[in-house]
N, C-alpha and C positions, 0 to 999 in steps of 0.2 A: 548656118549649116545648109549644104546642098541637098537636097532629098532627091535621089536618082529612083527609075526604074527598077522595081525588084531588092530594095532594099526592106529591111524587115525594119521597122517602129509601131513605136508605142505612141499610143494616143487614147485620151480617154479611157487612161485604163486597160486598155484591150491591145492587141497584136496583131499589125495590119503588115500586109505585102503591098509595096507601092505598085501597081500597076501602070500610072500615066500622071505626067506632071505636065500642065499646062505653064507656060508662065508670062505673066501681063504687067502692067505699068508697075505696079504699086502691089501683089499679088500673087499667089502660086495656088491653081485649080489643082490638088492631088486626089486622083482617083485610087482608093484602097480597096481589096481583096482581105476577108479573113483570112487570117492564120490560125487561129483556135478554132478546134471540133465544136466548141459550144453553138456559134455562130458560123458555120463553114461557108452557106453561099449565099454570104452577106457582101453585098462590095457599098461600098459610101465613098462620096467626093468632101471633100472639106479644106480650107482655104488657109494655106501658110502663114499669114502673121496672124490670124486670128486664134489658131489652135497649136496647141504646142507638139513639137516631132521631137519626139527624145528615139535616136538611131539604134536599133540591137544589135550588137556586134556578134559577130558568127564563132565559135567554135573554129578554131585553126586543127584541134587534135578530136581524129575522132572518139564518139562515144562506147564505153564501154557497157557488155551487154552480157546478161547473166546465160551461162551455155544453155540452160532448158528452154528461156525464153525462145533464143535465138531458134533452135530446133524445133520449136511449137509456131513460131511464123514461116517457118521456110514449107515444114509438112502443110500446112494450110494452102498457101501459098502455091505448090505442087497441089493438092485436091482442088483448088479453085479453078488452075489454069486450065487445065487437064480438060479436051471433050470427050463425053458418055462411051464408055466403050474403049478410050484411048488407052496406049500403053504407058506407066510411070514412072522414073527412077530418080534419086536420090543424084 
């Protein structure tokens, strides 16, 4: 399997962002980027045939999202961006 730049895998359990793929004789130096909040700015390098890359394939159709959610991030969203004083709208 190819492991590219920016691909999402699983390794160790955990869900990495490929950031940088080295590749040498016998070997592939991949440098990952968390993808889970648990671990957000962890990045680790770890070495292709010794660890195993199972790929996560992306969503082709977007996700659905329940209406109050979606209206409880965007108001936020609008109060974060917003500077002191500034005007807001919807």
């Amino acid at each position: 399997m190819q492991i590219l730049p920016s691909d999402l895998v699983r390794v160790r359990g955990a869900r990495w962002r490929v950031a940088d793929v080295r590749v040498y004789a016998r070997c592939q130096l991949v440098t990952l980027r968390s993808a889970d909040a648990a671990n957000a700015p962890t990045e680790r390098r770890m070495l292709a045939p010794y660890d195993t890359f199972e790929r996560i394939e992306r969503r082709l159709r977007p996700t659905r999202v329940a209406q109050r959610l979606w209206r409880r991030v965007c108001r936020a969203l609008i109060a974060n961006e917003t500077p002191a004083g500034g005007l807001r709208s919807a």
